[in-house]
CHARMM-style PDB file with segment names, atoms N, HN, CA, C and O in Angstrom:
ATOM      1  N   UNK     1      -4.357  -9.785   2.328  1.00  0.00      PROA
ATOM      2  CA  UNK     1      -5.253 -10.180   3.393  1.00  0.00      PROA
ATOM      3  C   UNK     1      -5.588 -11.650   3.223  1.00  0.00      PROA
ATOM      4  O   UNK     1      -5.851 -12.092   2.104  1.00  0.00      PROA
ATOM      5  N   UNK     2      -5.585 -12.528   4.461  1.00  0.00      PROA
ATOM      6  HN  UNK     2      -5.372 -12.169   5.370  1.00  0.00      PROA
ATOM      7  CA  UNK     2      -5.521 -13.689   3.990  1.00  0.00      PROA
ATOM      8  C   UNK     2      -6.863 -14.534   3.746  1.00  0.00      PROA
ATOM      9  O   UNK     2      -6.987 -15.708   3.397  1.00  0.00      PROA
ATOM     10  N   UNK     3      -8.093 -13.293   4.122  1.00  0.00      PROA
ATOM     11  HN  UNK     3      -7.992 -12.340   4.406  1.00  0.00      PROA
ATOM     12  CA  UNK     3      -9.708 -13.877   4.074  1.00  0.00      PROA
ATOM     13  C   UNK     3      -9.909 -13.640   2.234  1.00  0.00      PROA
ATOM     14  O   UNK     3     -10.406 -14.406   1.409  1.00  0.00      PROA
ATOM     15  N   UNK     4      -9.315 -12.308   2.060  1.00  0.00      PROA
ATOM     16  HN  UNK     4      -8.911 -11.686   2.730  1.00  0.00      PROA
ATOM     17  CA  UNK     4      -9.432 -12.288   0.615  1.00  0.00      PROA
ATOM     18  C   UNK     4      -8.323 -12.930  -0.405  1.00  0.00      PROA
ATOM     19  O   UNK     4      -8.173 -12.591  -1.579  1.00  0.00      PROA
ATOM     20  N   UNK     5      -7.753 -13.694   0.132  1.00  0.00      PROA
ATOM     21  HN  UNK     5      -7.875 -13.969   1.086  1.00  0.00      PROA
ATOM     22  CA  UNK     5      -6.767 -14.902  -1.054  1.00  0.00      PROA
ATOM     23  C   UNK     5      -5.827 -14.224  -1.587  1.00  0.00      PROA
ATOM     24  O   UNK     5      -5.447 -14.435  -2.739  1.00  0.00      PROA
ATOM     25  N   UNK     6      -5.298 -13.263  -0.768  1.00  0.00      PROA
ATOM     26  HN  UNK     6      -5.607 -13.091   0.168  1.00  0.00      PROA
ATOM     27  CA  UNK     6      -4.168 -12.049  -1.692  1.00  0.00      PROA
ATOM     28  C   UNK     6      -3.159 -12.571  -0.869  1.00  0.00      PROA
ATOM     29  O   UNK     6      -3.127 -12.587   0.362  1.00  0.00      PROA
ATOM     30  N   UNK     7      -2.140 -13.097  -1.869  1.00  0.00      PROA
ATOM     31  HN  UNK     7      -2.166 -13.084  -2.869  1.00  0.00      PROA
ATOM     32  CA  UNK     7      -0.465 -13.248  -1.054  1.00  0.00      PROA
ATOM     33  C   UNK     7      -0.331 -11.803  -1.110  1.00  0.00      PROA
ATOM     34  O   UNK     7      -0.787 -10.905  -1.819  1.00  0.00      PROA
ATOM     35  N   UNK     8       0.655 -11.914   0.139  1.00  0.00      PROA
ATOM     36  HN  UNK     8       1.025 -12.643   0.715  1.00  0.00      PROA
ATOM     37  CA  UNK     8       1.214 -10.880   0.934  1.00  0.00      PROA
ATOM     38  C   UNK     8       2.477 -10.906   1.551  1.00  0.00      PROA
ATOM     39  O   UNK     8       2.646 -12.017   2.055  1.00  0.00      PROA
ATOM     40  N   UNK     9       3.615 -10.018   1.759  1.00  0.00      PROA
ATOM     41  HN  UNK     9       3.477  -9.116   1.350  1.00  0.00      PROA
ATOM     42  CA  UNK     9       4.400  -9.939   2.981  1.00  0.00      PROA
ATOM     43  C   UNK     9       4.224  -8.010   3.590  1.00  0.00      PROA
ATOM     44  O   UNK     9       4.331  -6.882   3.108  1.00  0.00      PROA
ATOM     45  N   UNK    10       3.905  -8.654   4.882  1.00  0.00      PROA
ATOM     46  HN  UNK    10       3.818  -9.571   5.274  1.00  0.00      PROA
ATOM     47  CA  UNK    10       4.542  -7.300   6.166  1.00  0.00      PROA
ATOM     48  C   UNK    10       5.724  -6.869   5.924  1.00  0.00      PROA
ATOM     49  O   UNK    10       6.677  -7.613   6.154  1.00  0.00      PROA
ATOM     50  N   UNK    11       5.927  -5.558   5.403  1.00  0.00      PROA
ATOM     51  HN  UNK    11       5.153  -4.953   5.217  1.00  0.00      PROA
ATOM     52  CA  UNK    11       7.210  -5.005   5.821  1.00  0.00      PROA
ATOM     53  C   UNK    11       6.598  -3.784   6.557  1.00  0.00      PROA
ATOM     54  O   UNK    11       5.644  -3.127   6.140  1.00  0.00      PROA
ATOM     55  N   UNK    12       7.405  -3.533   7.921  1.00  0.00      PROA
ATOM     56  HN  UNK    12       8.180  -4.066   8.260  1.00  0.00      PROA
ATOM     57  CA  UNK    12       7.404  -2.727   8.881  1.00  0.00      PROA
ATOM     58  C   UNK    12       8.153  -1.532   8.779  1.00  0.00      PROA
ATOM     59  O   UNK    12       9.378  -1.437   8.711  1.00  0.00      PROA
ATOM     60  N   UNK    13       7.425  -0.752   8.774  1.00  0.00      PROA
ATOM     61  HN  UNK    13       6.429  -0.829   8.828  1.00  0.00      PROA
ATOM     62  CA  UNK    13       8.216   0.624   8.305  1.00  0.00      PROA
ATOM     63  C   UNK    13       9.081   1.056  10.063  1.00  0.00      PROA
ATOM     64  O   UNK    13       8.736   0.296  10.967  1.00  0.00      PROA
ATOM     65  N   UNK    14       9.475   1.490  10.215  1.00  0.00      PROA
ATOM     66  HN  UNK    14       9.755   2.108   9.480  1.00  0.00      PROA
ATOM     67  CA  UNK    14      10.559   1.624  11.561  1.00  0.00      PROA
ATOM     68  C   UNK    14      10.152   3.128  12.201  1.00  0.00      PROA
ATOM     69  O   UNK    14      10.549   4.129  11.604  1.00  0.00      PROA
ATOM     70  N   UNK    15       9.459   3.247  13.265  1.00  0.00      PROA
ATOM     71  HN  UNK    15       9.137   2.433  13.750  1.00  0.00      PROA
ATOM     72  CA  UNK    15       8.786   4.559  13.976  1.00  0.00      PROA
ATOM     73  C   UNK    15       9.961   5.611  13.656  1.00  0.00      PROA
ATOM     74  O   UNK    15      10.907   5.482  14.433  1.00  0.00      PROA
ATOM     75  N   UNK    16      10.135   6.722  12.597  1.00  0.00      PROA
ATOM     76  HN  UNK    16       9.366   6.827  11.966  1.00  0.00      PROA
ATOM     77  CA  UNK    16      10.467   7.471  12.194  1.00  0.00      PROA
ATOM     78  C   UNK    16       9.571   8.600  11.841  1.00  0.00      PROA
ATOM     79  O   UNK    16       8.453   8.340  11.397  1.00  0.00      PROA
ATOM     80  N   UNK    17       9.989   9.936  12.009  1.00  0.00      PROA
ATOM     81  HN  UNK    17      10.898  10.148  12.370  1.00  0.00      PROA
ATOM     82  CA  UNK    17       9.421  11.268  11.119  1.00  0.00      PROA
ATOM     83  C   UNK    17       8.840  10.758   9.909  1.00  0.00      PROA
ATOM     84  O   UNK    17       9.302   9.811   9.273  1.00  0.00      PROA
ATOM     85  N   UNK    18       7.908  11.353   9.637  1.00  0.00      PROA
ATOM     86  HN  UNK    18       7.532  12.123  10.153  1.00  0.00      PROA
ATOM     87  CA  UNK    18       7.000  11.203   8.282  1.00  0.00      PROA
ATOM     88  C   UNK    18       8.203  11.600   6.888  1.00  0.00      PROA
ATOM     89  O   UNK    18       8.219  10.944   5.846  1.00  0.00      PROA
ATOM     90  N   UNK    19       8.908  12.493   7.095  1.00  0.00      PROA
ATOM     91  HN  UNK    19       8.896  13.025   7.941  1.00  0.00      PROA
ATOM     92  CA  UNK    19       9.963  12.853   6.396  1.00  0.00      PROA
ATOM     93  C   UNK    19      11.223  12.186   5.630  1.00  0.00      PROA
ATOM     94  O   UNK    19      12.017  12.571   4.772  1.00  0.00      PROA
ATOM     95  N   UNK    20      11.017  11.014   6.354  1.00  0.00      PROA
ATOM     96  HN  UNK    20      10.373  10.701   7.051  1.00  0.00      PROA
ATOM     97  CA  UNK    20      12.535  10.204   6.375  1.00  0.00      PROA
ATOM     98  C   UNK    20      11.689   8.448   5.566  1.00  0.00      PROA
ATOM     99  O   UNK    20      12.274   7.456   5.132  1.00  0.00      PROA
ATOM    100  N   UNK    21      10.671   8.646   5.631  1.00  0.00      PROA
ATOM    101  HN  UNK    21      10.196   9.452   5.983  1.00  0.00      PROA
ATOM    102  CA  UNK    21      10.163   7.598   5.194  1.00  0.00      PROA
ATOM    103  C   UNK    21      10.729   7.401   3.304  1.00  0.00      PROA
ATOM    104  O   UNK    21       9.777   7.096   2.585  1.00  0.00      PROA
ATOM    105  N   UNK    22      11.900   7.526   2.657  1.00  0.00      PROA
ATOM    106  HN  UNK    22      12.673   7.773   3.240  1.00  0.00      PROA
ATOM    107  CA  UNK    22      12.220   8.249   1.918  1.00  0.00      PROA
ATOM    108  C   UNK    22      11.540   7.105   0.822  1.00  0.00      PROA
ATOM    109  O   UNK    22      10.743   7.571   0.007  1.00  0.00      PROA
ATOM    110  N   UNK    23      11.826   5.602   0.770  1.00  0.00      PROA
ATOM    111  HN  UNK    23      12.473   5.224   1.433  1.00  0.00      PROA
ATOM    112  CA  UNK    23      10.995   4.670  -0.269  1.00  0.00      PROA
ATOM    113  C   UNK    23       9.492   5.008  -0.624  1.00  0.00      PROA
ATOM    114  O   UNK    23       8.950   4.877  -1.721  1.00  0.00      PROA
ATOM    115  N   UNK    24       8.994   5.433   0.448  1.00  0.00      PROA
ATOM    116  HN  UNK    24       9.434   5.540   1.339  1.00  0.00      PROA
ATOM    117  CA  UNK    24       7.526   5.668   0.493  1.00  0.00      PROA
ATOM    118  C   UNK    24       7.334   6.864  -0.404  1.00  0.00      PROA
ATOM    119  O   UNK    24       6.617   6.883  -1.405  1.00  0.00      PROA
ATOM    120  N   UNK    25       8.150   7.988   0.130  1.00  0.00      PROA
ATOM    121  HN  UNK    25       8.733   7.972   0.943  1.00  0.00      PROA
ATOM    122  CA  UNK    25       8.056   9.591  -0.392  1.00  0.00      PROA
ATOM    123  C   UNK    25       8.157   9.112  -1.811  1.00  0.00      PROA
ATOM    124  O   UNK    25       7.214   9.573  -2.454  1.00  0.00      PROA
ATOM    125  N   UNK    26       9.098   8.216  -2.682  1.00  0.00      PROA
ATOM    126  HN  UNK    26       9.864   7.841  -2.160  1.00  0.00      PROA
ATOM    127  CA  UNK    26       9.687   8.608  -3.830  1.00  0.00      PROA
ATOM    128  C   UNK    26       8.815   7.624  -4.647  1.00  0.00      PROA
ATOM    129  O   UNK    26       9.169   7.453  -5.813  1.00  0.00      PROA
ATOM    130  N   UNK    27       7.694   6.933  -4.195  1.00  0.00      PROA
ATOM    131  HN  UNK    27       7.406   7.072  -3.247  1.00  0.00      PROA
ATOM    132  CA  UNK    27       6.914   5.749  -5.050  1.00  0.00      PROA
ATOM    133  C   UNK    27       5.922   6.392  -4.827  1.00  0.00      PROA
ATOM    134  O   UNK    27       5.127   5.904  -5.629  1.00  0.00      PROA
ATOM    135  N   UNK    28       5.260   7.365  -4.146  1.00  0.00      PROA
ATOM    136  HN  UNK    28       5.906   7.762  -3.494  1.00  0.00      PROA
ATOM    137  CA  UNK    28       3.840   7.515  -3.587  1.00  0.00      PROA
ATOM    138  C   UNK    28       3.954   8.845  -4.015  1.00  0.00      PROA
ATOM    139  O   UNK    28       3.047   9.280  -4.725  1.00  0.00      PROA
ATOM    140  N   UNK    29       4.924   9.597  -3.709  1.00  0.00      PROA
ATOM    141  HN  UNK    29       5.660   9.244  -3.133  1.00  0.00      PROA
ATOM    142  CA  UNK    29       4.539  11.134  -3.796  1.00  0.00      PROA
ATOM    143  C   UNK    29       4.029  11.742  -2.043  1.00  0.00      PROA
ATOM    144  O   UNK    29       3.999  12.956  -1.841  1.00  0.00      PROA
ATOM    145  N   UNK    30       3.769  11.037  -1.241  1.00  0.00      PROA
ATOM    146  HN  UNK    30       3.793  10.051  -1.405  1.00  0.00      PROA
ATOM    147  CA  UNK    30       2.929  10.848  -0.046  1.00  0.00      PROA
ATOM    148  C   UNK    30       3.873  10.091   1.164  1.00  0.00      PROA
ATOM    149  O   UNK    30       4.348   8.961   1.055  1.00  0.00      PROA
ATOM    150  N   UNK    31       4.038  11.073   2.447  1.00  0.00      PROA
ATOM    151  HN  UNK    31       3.651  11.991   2.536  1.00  0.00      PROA
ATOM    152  CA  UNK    31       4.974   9.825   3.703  1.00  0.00      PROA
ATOM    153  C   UNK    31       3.964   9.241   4.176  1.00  0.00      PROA
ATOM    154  O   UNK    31       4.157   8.415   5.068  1.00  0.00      PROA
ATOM    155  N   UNK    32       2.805   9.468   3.780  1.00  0.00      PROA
ATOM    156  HN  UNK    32       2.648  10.139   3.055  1.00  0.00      PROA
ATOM    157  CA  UNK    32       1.915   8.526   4.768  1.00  0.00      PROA
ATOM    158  C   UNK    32       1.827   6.980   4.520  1.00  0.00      PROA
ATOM    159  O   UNK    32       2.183   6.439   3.474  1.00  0.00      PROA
ATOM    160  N   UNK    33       1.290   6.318   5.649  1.00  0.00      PROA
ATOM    161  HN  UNK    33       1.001   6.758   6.499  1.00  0.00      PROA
ATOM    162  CA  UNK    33       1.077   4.684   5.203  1.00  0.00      PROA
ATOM    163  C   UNK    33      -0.278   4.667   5.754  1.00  0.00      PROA
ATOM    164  O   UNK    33      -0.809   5.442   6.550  1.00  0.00      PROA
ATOM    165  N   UNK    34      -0.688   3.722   5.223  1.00  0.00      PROA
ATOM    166  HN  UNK    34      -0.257   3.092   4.577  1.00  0.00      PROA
ATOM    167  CA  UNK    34      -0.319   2.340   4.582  1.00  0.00      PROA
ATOM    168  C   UNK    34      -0.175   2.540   2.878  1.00  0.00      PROA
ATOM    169  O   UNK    34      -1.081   3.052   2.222  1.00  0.00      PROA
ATOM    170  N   UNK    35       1.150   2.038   2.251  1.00  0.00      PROA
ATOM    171  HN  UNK    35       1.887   1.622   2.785  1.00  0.00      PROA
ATOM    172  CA  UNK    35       0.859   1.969   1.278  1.00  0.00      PROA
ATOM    173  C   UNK    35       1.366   0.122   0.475  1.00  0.00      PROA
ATOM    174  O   UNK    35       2.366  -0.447   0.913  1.00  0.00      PROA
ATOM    175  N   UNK    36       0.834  -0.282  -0.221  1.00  0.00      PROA
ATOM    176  HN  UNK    36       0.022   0.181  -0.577  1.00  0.00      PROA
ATOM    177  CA  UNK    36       1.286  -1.659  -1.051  1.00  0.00      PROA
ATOM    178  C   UNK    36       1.819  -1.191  -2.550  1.00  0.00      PROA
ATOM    179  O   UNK    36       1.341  -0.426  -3.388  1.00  0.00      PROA
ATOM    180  N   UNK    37       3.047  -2.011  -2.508  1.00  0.00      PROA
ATOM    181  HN  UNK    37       3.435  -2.632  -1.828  1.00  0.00      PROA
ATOM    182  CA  UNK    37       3.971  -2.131  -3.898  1.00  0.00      PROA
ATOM    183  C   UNK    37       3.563  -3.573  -4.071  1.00  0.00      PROA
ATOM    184  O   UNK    37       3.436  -4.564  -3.352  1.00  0.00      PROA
ATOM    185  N   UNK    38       3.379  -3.184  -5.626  1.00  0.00      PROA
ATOM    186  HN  UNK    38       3.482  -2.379  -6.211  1.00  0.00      PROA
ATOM    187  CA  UNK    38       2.915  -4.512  -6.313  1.00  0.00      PROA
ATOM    188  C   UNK    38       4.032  -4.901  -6.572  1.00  0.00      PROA
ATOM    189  O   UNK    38       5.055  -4.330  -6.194  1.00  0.00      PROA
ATOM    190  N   UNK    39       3.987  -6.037  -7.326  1.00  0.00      PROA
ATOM    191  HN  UNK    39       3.156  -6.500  -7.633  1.00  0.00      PROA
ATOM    192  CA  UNK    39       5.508  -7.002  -7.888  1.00  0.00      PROA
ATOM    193  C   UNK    39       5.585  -6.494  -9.021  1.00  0.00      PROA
ATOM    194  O   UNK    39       6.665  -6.877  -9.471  1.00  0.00      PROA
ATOM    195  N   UNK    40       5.054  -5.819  -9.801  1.00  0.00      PROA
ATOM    196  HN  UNK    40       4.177  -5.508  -9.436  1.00  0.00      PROA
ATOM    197  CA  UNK    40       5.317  -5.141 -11.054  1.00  0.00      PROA
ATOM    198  C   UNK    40       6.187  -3.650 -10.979  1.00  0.00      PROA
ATOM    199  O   UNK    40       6.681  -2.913 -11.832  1.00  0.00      PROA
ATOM    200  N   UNK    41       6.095  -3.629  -9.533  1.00  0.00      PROA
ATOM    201  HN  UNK    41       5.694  -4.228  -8.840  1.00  0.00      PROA
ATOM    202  CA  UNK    41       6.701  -2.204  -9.061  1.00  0.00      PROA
ATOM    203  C   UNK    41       5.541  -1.012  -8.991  1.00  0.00      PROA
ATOM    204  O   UNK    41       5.816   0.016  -8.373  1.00  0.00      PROA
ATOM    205  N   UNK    42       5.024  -1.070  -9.245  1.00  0.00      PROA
ATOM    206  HN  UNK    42       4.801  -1.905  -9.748  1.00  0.00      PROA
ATOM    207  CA  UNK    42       3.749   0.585  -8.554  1.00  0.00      PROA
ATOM    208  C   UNK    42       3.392   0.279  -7.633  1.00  0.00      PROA
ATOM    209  O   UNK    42       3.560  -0.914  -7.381  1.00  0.00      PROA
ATOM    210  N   UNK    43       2.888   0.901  -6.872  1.00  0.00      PROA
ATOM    211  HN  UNK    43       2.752   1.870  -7.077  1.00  0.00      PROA
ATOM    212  CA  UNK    43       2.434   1.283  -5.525  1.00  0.00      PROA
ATOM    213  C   UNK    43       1.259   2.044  -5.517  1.00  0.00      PROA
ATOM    214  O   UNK    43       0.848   2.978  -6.205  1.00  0.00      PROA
ATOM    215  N   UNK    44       0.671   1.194  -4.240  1.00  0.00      PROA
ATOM    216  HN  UNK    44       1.004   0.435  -3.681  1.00  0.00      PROA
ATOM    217  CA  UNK    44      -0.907   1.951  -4.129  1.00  0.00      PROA
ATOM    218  C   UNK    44      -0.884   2.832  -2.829  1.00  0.00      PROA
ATOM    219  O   UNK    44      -0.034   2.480  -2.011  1.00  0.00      PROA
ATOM    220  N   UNK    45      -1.548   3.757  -2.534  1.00  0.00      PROA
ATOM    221  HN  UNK    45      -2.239   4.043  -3.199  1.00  0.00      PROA
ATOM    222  CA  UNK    45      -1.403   5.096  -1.359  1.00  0.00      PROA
ATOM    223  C   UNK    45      -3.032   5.224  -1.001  1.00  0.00      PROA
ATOM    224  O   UNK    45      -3.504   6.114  -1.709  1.00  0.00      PROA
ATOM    225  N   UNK    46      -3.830   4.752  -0.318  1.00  0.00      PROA
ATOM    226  HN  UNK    46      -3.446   4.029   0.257  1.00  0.00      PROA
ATOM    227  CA  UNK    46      -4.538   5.404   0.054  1.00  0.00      PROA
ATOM    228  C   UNK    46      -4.794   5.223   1.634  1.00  0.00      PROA
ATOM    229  O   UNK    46      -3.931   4.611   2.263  1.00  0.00      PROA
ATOM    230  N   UNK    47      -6.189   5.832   2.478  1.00  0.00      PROA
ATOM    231  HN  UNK    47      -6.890   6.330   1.967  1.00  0.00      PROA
ATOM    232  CA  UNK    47      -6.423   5.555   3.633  1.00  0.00      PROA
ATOM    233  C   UNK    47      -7.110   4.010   3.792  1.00  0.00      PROA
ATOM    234  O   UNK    47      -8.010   3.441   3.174  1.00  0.00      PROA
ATOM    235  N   UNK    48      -5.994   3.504   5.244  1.00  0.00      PROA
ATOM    236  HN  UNK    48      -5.263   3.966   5.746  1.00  0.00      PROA
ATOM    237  CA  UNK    48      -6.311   1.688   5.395  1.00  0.00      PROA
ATOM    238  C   UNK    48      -7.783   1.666   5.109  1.00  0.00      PROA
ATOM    239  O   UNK    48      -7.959   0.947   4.126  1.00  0.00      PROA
ATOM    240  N   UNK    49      -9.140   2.252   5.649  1.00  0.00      PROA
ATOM    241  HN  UNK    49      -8.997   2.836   6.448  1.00  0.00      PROA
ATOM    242  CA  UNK    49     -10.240   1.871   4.986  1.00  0.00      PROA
ATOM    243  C   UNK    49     -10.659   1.921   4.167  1.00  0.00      PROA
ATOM    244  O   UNK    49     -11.785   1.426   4.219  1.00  0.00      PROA
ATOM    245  N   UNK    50     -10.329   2.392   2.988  1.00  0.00      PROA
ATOM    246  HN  UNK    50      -9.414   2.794   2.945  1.00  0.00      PROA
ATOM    247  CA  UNK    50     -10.458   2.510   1.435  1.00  0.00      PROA
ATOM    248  C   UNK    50      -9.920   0.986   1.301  1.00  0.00      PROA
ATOM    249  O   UNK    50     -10.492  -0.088   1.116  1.00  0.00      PROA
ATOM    250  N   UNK    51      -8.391   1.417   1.501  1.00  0.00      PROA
ATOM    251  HN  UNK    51      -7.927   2.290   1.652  1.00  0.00      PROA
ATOM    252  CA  UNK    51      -7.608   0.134   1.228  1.00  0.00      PROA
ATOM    253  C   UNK    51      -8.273  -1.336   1.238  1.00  0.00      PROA
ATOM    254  O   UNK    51      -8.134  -2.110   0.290  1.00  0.00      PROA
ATOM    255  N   UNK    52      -9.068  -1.672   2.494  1.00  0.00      PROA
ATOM    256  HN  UNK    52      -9.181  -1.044   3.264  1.00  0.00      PROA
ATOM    257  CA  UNK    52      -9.200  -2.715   3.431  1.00  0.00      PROA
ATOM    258  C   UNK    52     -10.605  -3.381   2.717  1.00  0.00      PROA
ATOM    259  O   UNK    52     -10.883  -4.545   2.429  1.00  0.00      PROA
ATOM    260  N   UNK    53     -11.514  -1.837   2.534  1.00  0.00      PROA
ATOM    261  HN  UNK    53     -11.288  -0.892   2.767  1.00  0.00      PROA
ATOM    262  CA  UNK    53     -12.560  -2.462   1.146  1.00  0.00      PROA
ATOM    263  C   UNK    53     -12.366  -2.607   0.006  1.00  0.00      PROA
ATOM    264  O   UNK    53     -13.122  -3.136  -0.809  1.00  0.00      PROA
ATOM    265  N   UNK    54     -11.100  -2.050  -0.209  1.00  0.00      PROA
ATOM    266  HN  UNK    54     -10.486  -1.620   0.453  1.00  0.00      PROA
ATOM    267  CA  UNK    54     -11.000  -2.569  -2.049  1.00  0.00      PROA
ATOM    268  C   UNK    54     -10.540  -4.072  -1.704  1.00  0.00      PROA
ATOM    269  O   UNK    54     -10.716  -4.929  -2.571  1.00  0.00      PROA
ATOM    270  N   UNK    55     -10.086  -4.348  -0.745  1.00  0.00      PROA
ATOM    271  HN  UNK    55      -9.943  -3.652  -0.041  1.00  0.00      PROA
ATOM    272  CA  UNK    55      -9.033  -5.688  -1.262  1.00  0.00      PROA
ATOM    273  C   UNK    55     -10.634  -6.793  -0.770  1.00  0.00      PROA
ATOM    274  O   UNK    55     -11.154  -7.736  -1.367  1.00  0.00      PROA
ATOM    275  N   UNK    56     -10.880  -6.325   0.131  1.00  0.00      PROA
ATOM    276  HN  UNK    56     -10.458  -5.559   0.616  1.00  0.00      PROA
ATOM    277  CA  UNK    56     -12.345  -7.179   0.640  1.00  0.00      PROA
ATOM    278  C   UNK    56     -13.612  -7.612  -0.106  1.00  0.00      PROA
ATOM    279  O   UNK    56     -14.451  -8.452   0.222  1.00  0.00      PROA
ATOM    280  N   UNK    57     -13.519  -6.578  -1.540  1.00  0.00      PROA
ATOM    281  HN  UNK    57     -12.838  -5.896  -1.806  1.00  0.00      PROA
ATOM    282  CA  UNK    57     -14.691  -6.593  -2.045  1.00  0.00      PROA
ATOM    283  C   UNK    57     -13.627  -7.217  -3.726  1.00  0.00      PROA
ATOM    284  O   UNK    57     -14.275  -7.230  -4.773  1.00  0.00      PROA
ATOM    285  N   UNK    58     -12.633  -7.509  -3.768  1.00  0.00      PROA
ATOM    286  HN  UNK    58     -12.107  -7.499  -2.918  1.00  0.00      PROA
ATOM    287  CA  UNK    58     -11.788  -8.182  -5.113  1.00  0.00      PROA
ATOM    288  C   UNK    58     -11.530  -6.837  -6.364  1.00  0.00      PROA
ATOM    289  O   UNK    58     -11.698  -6.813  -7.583  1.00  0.00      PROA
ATOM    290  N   UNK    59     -11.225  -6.178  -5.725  1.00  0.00      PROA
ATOM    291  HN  UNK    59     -11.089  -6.197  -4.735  1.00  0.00      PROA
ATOM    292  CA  UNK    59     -10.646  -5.014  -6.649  1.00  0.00      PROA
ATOM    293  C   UNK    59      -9.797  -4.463  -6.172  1.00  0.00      PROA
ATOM    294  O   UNK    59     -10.007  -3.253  -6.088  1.00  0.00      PROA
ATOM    295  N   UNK    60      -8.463  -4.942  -5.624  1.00  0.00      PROA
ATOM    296  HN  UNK    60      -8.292  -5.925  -5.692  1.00  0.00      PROA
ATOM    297  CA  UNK    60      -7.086  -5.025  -5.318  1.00  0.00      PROA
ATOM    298  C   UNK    60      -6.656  -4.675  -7.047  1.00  0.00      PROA
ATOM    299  O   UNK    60      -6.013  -3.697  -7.428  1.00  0.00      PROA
ATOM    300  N   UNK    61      -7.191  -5.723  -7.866  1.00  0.00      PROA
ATOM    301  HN  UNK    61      -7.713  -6.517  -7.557  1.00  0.00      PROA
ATOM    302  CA  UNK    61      -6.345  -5.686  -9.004  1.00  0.00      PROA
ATOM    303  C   UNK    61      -6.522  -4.344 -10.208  1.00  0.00      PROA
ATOM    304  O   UNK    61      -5.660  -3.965 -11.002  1.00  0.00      PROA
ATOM    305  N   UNK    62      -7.508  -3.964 -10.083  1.00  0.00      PROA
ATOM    306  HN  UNK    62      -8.208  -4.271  -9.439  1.00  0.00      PROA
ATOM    307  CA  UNK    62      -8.291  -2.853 -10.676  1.00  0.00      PROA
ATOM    308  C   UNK    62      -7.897  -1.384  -9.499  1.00  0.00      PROA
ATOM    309  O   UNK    62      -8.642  -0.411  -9.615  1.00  0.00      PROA
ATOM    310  N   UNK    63      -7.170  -1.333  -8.823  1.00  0.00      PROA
ATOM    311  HN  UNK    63      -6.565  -2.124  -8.728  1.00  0.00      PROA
ATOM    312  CA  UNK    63      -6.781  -0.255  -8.042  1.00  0.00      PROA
ATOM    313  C   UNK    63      -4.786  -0.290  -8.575  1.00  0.00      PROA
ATOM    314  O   UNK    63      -4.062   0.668  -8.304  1.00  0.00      PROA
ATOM    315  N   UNK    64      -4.485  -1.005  -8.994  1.00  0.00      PROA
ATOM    316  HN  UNK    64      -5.073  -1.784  -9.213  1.00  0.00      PROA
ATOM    317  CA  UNK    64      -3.401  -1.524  -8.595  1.00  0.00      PROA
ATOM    318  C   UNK    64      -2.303  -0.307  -9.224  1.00  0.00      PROA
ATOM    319  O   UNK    64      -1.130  -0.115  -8.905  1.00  0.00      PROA
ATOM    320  N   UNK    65      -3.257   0.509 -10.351  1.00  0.00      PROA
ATOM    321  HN  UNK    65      -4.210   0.354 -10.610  1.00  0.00      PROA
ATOM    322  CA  UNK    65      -2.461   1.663 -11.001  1.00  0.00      PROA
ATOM    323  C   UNK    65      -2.677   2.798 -10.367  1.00  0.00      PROA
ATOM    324  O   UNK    65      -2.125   3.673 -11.034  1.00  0.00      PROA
ATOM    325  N   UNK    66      -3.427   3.478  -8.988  1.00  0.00      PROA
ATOM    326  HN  UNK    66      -3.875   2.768  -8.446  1.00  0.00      PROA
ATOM    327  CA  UNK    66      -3.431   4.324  -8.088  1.00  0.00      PROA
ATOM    328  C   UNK    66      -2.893   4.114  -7.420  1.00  0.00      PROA
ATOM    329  O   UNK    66      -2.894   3.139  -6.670  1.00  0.00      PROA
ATOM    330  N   UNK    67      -1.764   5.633  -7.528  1.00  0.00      PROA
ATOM    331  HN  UNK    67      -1.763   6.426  -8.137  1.00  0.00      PROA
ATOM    332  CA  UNK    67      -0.712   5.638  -6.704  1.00  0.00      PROA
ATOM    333  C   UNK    67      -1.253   6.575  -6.053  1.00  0.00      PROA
ATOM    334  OT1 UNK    67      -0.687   7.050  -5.068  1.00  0.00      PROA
TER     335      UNK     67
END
C-alpha cells in the first residue's frame, strides 16, 4: 500500500473457478483472495479487511508467517 511505505506489485489473478486458482491453493491451503507472497516465499491469506489494517497500522511484518 503506498500510504503505508510497503513496496508492492499487482498481480491479477484471471476471473476463473475458485478451483483452478492452483498457485494460491498450493501456498495458502485456501482459493480465496486476497492473498500476498512475501519475497522470502510465504504467503499471507486472510480477509482484505484484516489484511488492509494490518498493513495500515505497520504489522505487515509481524503477520508475514500467517498463512
Amino acid at each position: 500500500m503506498i500510504d503505508a511505505g510497503v513496496d508492492y506489485v499487482v498481480i491479477v489473478e484471471p476471473v476463473l473457478p475458485r478451483g483452478r486458482r492452483r498457485a494460491v491453493i498450493e501456498a495458502t491451503g485456501q482459493n480465496r483472495l486476497p492473498a500476498i507472497e512475501h519475497e522470502d516465499g510465504t504467503w499471507w491469506r486472510e480477509e482484505s479487511h484484516v489484511m488492509a489494517a494490518a498493513i495500515r497500522s505497520g504489522r505487515l511484518g509481524k503477520r508475514m508467517s500467517a498463512a
